[in-house]
N, C-alpha and C positions, 0 to 999 in steps of 0.2 A: 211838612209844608214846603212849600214851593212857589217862587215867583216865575222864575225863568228868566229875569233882569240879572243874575249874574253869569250869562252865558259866555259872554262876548269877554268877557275877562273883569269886568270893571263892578266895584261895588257902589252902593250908596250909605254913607257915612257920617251922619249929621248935617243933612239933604246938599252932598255933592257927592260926585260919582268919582272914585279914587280907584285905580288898578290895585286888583287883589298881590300885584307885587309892591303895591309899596308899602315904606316902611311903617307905613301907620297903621297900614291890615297887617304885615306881618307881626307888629306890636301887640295887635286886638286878640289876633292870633294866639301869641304867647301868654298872655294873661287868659285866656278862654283856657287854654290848656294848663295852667297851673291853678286854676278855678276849680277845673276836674280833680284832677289829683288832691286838691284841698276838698276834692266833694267825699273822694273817696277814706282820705284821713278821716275824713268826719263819721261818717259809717265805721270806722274800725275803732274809733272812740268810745271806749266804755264810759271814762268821770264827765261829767254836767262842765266842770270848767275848763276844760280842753276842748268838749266839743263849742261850748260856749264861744272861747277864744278862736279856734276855727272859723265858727260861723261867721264872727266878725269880720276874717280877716277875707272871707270870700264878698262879702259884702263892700268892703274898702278897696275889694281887687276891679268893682265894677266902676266904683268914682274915681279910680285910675284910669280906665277905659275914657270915661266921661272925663278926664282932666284931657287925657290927648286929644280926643276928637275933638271939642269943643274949645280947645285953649284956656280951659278953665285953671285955677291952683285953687281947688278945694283942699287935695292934700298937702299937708302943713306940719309944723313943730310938733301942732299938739297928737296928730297920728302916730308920728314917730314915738313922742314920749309915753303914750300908751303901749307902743310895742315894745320900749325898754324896761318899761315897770312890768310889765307881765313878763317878761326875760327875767331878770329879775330876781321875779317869785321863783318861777320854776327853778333858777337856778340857786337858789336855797332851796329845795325839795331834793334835788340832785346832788349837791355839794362840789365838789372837787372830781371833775372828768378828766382821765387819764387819756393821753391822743397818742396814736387818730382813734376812734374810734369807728372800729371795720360796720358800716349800715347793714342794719337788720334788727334783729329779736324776733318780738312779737309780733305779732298782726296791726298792732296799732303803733308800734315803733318802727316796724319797715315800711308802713304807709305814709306815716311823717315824715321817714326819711327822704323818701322818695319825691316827694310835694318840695322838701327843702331844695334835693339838690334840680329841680325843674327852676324851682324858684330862682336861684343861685345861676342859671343857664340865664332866667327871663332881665334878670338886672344886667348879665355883661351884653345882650344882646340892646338893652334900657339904654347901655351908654352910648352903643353906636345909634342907637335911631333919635335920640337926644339932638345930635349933630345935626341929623337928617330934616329933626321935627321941628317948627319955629311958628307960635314958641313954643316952651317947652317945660314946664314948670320940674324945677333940678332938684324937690322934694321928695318927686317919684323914686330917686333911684335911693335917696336916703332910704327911705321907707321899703323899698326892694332888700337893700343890704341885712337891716334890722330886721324884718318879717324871717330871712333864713336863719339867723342867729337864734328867734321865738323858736321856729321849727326845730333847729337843730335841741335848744333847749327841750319844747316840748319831746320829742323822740327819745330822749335819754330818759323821762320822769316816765313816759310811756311804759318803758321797758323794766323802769325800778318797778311802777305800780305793778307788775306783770310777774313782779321777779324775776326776768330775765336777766342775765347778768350782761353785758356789753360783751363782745369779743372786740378785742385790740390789737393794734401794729403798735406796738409799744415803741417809742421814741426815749422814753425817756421823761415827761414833760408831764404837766397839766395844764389844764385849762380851768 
């Protein structure tokens, strides 16, 4: 599909027309693209509650979207606290992770990984356009931070479900 109204450079954004450089398309931008990468997690997803938890969180990445364009604060304490309790879980399925652990395994553990560290990219780039964006509801970035910590959880339980064993930089440490 095609309009041919974003020729000139400028898009329309919750009906006004904002230059595809600024930081609220390049925001929309980031979250489309870490949408993807959680589209692809979810495909590489074998168990019903990861994909589960996935789907959610692509669904929650769009009333992100919808919080910046429209200055809405739909996301709130209680998103966050959903994505600490499902950390959580996984993180009793996993136990005690030895750091760093080097990303990869399995198919569904290198594709979570991957989605995290986008994610992990889409929060530090969250803080500068925060600045930029007014207003700006300051739940988003909470919710950015915690959502890579799920991810990074989820990738590890990935890789146990898989029996893959983690490869390490070993430090020394756990998490």
């Amino acid at each position: 599909m095609f309009t041919k109204k974003g020729d000139s450079g400028e898009t329309d954004v919750i009906r006004k027309r904002v230059g595809k450089d600024s930081p609220l398309v390049n925001f929309l931008g980031d979250l489309d693209e870490l949408n993807s990468f959680l589209g692809m997690a979810y495909l590489k997803a074998k168990w019903d509650d990861i994909k589960r938890d996935i789907e959610r969180l692509q669904h929650e990445i769009f009333i992100i979207g919808e919080d910046a364009s429209a200055g809405n604060s739909k996301i709130d304490q209680n998103f966050v606290k959903w994505i600490e309790e499902r950390t959580i879980e996984y993180r009793k399925e996993s136990g005690p992770v030895r750091l760093f652990v080097i990303p990869g395994g399995g198919e569904c553990g290198a594709s979570v990984h991957i989605a995290r560290a986008v994610c992990r990219r889409v929060e530090r780039n969250t803080v500068k356009y925060s600045k930029e964006l007014e207003p700006f509801n300051k739940w988003i970035i909470v919710y950015l931070n915690r959502a890579s910590s799920l991810l990074f959880s989820i990738a590890i339980v990935c890789n146990k479900r898989d029996n893959v064993s983690e490869r390490i930089h070993d430090i020394g440490r756990y998490f």
